[in-house]
N, C-alpha and C positions, 0 to 999 in steps of 0.2 A: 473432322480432319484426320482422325486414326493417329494423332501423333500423341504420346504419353507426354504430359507437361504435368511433371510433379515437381511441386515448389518445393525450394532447398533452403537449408539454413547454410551457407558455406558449403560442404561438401553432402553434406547429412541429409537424405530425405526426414520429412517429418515424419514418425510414428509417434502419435500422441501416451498411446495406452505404454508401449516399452518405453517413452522418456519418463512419464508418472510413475513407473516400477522403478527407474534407473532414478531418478531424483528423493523417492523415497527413501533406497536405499543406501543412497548420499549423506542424505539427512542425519540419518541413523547414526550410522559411524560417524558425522563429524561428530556430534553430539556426546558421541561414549568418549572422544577422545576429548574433550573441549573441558576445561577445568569447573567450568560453570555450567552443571547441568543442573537440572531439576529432574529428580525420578518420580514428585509425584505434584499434580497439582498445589502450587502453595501461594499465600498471602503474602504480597510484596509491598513495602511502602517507606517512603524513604521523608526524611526531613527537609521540608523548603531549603533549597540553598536562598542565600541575602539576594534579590535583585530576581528572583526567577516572578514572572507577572505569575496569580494565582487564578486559575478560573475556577471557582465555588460552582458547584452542580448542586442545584434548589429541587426540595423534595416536592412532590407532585403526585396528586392522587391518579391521573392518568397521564401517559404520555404522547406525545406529537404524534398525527399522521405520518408517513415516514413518504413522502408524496417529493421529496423535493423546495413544496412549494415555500416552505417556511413561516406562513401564516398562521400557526396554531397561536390561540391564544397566551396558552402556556407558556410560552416563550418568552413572553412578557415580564413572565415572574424573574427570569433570568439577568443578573448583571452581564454585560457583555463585555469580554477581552479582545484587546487587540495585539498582535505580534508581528513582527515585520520579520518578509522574505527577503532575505538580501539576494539571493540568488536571478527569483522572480523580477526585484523591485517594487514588492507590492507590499499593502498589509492588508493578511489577513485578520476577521472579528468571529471570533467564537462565542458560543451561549450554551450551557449544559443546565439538564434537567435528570430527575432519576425518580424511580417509584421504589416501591418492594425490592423489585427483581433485576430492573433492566436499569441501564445508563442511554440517556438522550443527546448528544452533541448537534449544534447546525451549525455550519459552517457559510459566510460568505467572502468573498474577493472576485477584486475587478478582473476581466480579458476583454478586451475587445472583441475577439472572435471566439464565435462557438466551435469546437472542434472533436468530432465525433467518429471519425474515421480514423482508422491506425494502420498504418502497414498494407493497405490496399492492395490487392493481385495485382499486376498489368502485366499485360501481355505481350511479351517480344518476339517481334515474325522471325526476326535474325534467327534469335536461337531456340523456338518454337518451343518453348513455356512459361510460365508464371515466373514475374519475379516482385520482391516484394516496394510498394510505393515510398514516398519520403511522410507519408501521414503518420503524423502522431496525436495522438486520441490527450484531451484533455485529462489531467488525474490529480489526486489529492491523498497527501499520505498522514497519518498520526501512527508515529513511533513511539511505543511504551519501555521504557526501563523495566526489564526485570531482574533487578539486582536492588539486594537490600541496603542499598546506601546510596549517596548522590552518584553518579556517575554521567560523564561525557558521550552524549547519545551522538557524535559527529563520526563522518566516517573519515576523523585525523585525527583521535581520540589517543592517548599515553596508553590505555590502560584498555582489556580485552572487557567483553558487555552482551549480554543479551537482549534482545528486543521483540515485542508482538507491534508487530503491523496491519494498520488496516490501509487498504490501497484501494482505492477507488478509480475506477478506470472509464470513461465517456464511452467506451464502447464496449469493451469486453466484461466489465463486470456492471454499470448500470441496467442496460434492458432486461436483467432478472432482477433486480434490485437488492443488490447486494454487493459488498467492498470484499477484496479479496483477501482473504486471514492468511497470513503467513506470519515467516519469522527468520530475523536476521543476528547472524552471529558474529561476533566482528572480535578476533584473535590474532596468535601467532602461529596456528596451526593451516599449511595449508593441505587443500583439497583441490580433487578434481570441479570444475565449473566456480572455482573463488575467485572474485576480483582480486587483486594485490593492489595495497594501496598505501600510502605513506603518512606516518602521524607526525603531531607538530613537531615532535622532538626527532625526526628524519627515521624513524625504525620503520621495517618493514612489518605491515599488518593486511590479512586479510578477511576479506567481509564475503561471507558465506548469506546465500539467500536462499529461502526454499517457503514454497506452500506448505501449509500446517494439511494433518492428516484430510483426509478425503478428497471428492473431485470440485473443481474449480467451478465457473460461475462461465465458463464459454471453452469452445473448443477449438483447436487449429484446421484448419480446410484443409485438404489435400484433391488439387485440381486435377485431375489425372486428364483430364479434356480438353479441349478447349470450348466454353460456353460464353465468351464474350468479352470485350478487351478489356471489364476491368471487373474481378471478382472482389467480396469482403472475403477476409483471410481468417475470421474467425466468426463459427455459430456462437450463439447463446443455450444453454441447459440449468439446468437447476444445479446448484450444490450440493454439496453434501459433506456430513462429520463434522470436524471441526473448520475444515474452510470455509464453511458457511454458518461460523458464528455470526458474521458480521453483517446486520443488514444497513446499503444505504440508498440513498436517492437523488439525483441531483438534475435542477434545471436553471439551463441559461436564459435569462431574460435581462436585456438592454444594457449588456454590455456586464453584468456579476452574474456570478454563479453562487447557485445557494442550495447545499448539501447537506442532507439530514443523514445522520446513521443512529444506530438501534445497536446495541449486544447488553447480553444477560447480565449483570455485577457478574457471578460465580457461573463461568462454563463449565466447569470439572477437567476440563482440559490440561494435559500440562505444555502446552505449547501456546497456550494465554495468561496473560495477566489474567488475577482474578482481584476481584474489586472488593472492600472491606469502606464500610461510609465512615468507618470510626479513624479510617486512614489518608493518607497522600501519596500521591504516586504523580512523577516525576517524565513527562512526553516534547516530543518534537515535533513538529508538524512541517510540510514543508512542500509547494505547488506542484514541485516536480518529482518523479520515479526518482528513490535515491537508491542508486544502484553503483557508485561509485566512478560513475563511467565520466569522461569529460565530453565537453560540447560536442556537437557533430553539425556543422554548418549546412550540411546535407541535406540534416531533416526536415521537416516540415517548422516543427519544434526544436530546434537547438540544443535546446537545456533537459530535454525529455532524456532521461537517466544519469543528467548532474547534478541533481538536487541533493539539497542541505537542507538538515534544519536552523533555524533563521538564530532563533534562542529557546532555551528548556523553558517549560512552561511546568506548574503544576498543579495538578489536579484531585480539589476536595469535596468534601460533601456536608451538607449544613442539613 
């Protein structure tokens, strides 16, 4: 057709490699200015608060296929928690397992539909290019406290917090098999690309998000052509650094999904929790992208970037 159809975010053509330099060094500065940093990898672990459900992670000479399928025997060893999504409506059942090195989680809850497609290209004749679809890709997030004391992991929290997430995403980060490592900081300082969001007691806060060091688990497309009215808006590539501490897995069948993920106890990272079995640490979990956004009746998905965690959960090791 000879006609340039580069897809936009708003005004913005995509350059993936200058937003990954421009989000790094984001990162950076909030970080230096943020009351709670950490300069060097360290052991975080906090006391059960009364009422939080505990999921015990059972020792294990090996651990799970990381397949999705959830059928390792191993598994078995595990008592299973349940937590409810208020957001979703659903509840989700957790099971952890750990050896030496690594920590094991499978995760299941109900959807009716599988959904694996996010942000679709389509092609508009009008204005001869790419623009982005109402698809939103199924996902799953576990939110870690890293603060040495009970803390409000909610993005309507009193009080400023930092978090390691693992995100797991049906399209963009399963077909490598892997959940996406980032980390979210949630304060009174604001920055460039910060949601602003409001906590119980009406104070202005905002919740800063960013990938953990290295490259991500998929890429953004840039259509420059026209090849067909409906392009995927993102490849798949290997990770790398610490974004790709996090390995997972996840397949829908008859209506549940059931998610294996895999990370080391100790990455050395300081943009992870690091895991001590003599300790507890203090997480959220929660169906949908918590990114502080509210509903969008638009999308495919609704709730796709309004997610909460449902309630604190915490996590030990026997």
């Amino acid at each position: 057709m000879g006609v340039k159809a580069k897809e936009r975010m708003g005004d913005n053509t995509i350059d993936d490699t200058a937003s990954s330099r421009k989000q790094e060094t984001l990162r950076k500065k909030y970080m230096r200015k943020s009351l709670i940093i950490f300069a060097f990898p360290v052991l975080l672990w906090v006391t059960p608060a009364a009422g939080d459900p505990y999921l015990l992670s059972v020792k294990t000479d090996e651990g799970p296929v990381i397949d999705g399928n959830g059928n390792d025997r191993v598994w078995e060893q595990a008592n299973p928690v349940t937590t409810r999504d208020r957001i979703a409506n659903i509840d989700i059942t957790l099971r952890s397992v750990y050896t030496d090195d690594e920590v094991f989680i499978l995760v299941e809850f109900p959807d009716e539909t599988e959904n694996r497609a996010h942000k679709t290209l389509v092609w508009d004749e009008a204005a001869e290019r790419y623009r982005g679809g109402p698809q939103r890709e199924d996902t799953f997030v576990f939110k870690w406290s890293m603060e040495p004391y009970p803390v409000d992991l909610s993005v309507s929290a009193n009080k400023p917090y930092r978090a390691d997430i693992w995100y797991w995403k049906a399209h963009r980060t399963d077909p490598s098999g892997y959940a996406d490592d980032k980390t979210q900081i949630y304060g009174v300082t604001e920055l460039k690309h910060a949601t602003r969001v409001i906590s119980k007691s009406g104070r202005r806060f905002y919740l800063y998000r960013s990938g953990d060091a290295g490259a991500a688990a998929y890429q953004p497309v840039i259509a420059d052509d026209y090849t067909g009215p409906r392009v995927s808006k993102f490849n798949s590539q290997e990770p790398s650094g610490s974004r790709a501490d996090v390995r997972a897995k996840g397949v829908w069948r008859n209506g549940v999904w059931t998610i294996e993920f895999r990370r080391k106890l100790r990455t050395g990272h300081d943009d992870d929790v690091q895991f001590e079995i003599s300790k507890d640490y203090r997480f959220g979990v929660s169906r949908y992208e918590i990114a502080g956004r509210k509903s969008n009746p638009r999308a495919e998905q609704p709730n796709h970037g309004a997610g909460e965690i449902g309630e604190h959960l915490t996590l030990g090791f026997r």
